[in-house]
N, C-alpha and C positions, 0 to 999 in steps of 0.2 A: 145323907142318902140321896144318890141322884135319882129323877121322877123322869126324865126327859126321853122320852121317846117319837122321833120324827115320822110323822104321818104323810108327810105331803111335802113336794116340793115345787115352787113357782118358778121359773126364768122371767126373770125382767130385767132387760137391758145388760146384759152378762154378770145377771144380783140372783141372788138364790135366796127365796123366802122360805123357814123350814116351819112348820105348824105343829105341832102339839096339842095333846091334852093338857100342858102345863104351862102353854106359851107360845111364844113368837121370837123367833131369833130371823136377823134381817143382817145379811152380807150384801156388800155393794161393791162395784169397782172403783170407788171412792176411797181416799186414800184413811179414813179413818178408824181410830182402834178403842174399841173398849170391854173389860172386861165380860166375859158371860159368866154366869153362876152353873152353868150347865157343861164348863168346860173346866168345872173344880178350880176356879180364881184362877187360872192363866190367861195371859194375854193373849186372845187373838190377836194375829199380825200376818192374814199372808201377803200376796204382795200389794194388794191395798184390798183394807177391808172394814168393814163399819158393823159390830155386833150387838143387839139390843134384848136380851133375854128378860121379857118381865117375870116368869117367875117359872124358875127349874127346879131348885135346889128347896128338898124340903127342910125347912126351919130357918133357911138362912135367914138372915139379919136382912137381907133386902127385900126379902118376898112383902113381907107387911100384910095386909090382909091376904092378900096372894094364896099365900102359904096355906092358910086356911080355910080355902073357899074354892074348892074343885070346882063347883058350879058358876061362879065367877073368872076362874082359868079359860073354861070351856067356852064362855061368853066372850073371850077376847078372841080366840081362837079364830071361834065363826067370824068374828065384826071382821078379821084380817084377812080372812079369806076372801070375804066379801069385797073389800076393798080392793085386794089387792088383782083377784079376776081378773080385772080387765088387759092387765100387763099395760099400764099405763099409768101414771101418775094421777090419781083420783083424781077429777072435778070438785071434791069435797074435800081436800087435801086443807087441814085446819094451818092458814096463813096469819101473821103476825096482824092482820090489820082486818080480819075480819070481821063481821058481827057477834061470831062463835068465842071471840079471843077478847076477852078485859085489855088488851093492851090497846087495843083499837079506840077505848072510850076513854083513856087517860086525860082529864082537861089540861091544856096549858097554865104556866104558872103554877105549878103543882113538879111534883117530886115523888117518886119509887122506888123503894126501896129493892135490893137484891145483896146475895154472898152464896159464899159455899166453902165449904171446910169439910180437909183431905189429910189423909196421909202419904209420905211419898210411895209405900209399897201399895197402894191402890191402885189394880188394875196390870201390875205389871208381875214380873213373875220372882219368887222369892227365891234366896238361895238353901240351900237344903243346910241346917246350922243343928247342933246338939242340943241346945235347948229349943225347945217350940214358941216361945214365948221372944224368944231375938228374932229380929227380923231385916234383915239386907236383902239389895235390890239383887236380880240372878238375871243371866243371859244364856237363852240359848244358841247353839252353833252358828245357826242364820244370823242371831244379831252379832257375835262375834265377825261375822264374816263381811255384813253389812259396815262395819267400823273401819275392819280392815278396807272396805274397796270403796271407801270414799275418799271421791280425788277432792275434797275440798276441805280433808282431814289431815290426814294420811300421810302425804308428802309435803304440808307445811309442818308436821311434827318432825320428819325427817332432817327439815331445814333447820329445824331450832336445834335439834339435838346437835348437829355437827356445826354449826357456830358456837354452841357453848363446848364441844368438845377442844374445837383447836382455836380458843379463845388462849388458850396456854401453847406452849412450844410444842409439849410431849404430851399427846392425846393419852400416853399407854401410862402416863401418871396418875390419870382420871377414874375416879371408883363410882361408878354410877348407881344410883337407886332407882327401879323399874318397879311403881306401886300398882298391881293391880296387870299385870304383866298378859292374863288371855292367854289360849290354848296356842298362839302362834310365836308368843315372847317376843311378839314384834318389835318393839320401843331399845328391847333389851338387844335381839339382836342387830337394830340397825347401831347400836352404838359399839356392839364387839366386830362389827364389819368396819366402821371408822377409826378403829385404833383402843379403845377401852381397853385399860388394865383389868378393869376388874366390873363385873356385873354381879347386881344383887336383883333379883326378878321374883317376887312377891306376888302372890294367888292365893286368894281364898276360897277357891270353887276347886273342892282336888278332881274334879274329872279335867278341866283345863289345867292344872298344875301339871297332873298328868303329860297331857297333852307338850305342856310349854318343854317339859324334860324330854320328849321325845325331841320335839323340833331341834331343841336344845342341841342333844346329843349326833342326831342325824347330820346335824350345820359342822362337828367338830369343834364346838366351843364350849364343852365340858369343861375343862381348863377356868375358864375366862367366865363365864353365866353360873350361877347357881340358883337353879330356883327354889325357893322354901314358900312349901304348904303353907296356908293357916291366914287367920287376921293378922295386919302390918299391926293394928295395937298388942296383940298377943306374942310378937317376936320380939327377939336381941339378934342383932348384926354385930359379926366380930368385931366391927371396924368401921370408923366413920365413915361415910361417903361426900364426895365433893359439891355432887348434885341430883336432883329428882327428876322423874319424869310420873305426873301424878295426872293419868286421863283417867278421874272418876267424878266426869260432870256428866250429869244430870239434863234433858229437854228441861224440866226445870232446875237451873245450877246447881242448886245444892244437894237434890232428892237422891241422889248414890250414897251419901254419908260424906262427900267431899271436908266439909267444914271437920268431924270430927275425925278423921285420916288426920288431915295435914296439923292438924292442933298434936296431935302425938307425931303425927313425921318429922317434926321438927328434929326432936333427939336424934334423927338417925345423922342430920347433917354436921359438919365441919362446923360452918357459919348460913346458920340458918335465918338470917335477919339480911340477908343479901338477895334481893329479888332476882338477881341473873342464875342464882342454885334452886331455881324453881320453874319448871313447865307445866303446865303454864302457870307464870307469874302471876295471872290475875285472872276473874271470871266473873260474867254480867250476868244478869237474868234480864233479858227487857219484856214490856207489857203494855199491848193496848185492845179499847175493849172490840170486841168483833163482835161479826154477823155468821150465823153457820143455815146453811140451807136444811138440811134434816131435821134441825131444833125448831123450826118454821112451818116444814111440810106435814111432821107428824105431830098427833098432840092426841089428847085422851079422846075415848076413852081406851083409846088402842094402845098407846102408848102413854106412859105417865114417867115423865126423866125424873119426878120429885125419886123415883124410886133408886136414882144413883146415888144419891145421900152424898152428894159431892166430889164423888169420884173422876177425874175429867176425861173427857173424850181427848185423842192421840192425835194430829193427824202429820203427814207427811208436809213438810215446810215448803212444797211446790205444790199443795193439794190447793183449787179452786174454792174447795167447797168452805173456804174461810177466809174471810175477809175482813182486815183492819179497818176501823171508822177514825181512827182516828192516827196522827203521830207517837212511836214508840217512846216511852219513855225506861229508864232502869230501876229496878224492883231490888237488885242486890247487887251490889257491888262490892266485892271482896278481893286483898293482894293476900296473898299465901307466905308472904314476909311478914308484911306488916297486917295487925287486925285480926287475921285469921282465928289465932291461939285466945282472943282475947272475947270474942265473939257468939254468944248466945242465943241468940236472933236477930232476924231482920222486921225492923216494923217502921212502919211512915204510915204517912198519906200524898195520897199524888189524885192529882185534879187535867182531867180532859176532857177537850171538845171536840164535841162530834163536827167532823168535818164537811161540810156540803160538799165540796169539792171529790171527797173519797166514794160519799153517796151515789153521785152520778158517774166515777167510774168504777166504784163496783159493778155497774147494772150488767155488761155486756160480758164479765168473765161468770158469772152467775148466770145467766143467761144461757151463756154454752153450757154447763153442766145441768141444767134442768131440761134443754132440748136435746138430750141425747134421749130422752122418751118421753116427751111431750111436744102437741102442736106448737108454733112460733106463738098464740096470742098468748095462749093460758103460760107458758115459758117467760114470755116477758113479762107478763103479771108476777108470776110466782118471784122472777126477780129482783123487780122494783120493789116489791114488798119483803122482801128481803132482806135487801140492801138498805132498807130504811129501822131495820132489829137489829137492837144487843141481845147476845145472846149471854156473854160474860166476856170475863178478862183474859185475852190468847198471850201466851207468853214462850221462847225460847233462848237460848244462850249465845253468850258471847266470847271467845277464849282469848288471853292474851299472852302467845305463849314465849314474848317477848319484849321490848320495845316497838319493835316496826312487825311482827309477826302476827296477825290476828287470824283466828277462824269466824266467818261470819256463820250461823247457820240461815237467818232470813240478812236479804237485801239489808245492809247497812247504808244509810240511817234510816229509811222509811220503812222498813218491815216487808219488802214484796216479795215476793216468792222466789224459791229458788232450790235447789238439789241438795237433801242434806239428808248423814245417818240421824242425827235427830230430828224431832220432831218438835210440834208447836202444838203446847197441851191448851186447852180449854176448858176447863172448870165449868159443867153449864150451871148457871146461876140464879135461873128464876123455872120455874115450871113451864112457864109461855116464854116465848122471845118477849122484850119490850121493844114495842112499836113504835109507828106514828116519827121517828124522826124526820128532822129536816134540815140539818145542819146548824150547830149555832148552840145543842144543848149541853148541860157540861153533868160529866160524871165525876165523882168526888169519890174513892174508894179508900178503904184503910187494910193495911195489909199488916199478916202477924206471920212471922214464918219462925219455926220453935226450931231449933239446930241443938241437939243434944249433944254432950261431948263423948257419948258410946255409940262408935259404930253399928251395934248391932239395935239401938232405938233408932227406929226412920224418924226423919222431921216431919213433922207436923205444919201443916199451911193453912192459912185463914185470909180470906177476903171480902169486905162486907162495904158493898158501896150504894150511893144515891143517883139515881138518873135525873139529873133538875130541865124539865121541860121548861121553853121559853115562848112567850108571847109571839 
């Protein structure tokens, strides 16, 4: 049952604070996204947005005492109104390094710990499936449309598909497999525009199946495109196909069900042990740990992130408001030939250092996003201490949907920002940011990423690492 009813609404800096009896829900023009319990487990995402609901939803699993404590609801309420009055970033705004913050008084030579553990449909929106109990990752239109008008997607797929088409003499001998094909059949149709004999375009979302048979039909390539409803595990294709086209990566690679798709795509191919019958051929997840401004600014008792229970925050891969401390390194690495089918999970441990150098130029892109409503002193403050927090581990994707063909979504190799339909998730991973950096300390994390071989179970993710401060 939803409880939520909005009382009041703030403008601050084109952010809209909505108040509640049962809460506090906080939009920014910050590029980040996270679930609200108030919006029934769908993803907020408009065009940049940052959503915090501590407690809507009566019973939920997140509320925790919340849920049970009207009188305590109403107490957050007031506190946020109070603060937030002035339409300016509190003077009290609980910062990583303050007296208010344990992270401030961590002695040197010493170590703290942090993690966080997720599922991949956390936070994003599910696709509507017969049993309740399966659960696949769903897209609505916007994000269908956002995939489609990314130039730094888009028409590097275009490119791969017609090098592997007239890789051969006779493009119209080629049977192509289109996994996961969208209301536009796009993959599908740039290959029956390049010469494809024959199109197989596979959907499991039938309002987009729908959709792909219209486009389908309207282009005239009824003929030539066939699209079939349903899960690619749950179909038979009359007939082998030569090659795939399989865009179902994930902000974090795997979290669409990629791994267990292409473990059963295999059977659809010719010679599926040949990495050129495969786009993309191969997919990275890279990770380093960051600073996030919001996980700095707010803190209890107004806000309590323990109450995400791991769930990560979204944000857009050109957003400011996150900042790498350190060098990217890769978290999974999988080829859709080789590995793939064989492949259960991904677990390691990977060790990084905080970089001083990253520290001091964080300060000034941080900096800008905090003075868009605050004076220049308390702005620079709020940013150097910033800049000096782990928040958790920011991670997003890598494609390779060829030999010399890659999609970066962040700046390759340093991780810096840059225009992408994915996103760069963050896990936050301690209650407080950990503070007091200075360059020089080293985090040691160990990662469990569970990859079921049925589509319709999300993978499960685990990160549990050390922050080792140095003398």
């Amino acid at each position: 049952m939803i409880s939520t009813i909005f009382v009041l609404l703030i403008s601050y800096h084109s952010t809209v604070f909505a108040f509640s009896s049962s809460g506090l829900a906080y939009c920014s023009p910050s590029t980040q996204t996270i679930r609200s319990n108030s919006n029934n487990g769908q993803r907020i995402q408009s065009k940049s947005s940052f959503a915090l609901n501590l407690s809507s939803e009566t019973g939920s699993k997140d509320d925790g005492e919340l849920a049970s404590n009207p009188s305590r609801r109403q107490m957050l309420a007031q506190s946020a109104v109070a603060a937030f009055s002035s339409l300016v970033i509190p003077t009290t705004a609980v910062m990583a390094d303050e007296n208010n913050n344990d992270s401030s008084s961590y002695p040197y030579n010493t170590q703290v710990s942090f993690g966080a553990s997720w599922s991949a449909v956390d936070g994003l929106n599910e696709m509507d499936l017969s049993n309740r109990n399966d659960k696949v990752v769903g897209f609505d239109m916007k994000s269908y449309k956002a995939m489609r008008d990314d130039p730094t997607r888009t028409p590097v797929f275009e490119k791969a598909i017609k090098e592997r088409l007239f890789k051969t003499k006779n493009p119209e001998s080629q049977v192509v497999l289109d996994l996961g094909t969208g209301p536009f059949a796009l993959f599908a149709m740039m290959a029956a525009d390049m010469g494809a004999g024959k199109v197989y375009a596979i959907e499991g979302n039938p309002e987009a199946a729908a959709s792909a048979r219209y486009t389908v039909k309207k282009a005239g390539y009824e003929d030539i495109i066939t699209v079939i409803e349903g899960l690619s595990t749950q179909i038979q294709l009359p007939e082998k196909v030569d090659f795939c086209v399989a865009e179902l990566i994930g902000s974090v690679g795997s979290e669409e069900g990629v791994y267990a798709t292409v473990k059963d795509a295999a059977r659809f191919l010719k010679e599926p042990t040949d990495s050129d019958n495969w786009i993309p051929t191969r997919i990275q997840t890279y990770g380093a740990p960051a600073s996030y401004t919001l996980h700095n600014l707010f803190g209890p008792p107004e806000f309590d992130w323990t109450k995400l229970g791991g769930e990560p925050v979204r944000f857009r891969c050109s957003d400011n408001g996150l900042q790498l401390l350190s060098d990217p390194q890769v978290i999974e690495d999988v080829s859709f030939a080789v590995g793939a089918a064989d492949r259960s999970k991904e677990e390691g441990t990977l060790t990084f250092s905080i970089s001083a150098d990253r520290i001091t130029k964080n300060v000034q892109p941080l900096f800008e996003e905090f003075k868009q409503k605050s004076d220049a002193k308390s702005s620079q403050q709020y940013a150097e201490t910033t800049s000096r927090s782990l928040s958790g581990i920011a991670m997003w994707p890598r494609l390779f949907l060829n030999d010399h063909l890659i999609i970066d979504s962040r700046n390759y190799p340093l991780g810096g920002h840059q225009k992408s339909h994915w996103q760069t998730v963050l896990p936050i991973m301690s209650g407080r940011p950990l503070g007091s950096l200075k360059g020089g300390e080293t985090v040691e994390v160990k990662y469990k990423f569970e990859l079921p071989s049925d589509v319709t179970k999300p993978p499960q993710y685990s990160i549990q690492g050390v922050l080792k401060y140095n003398s």
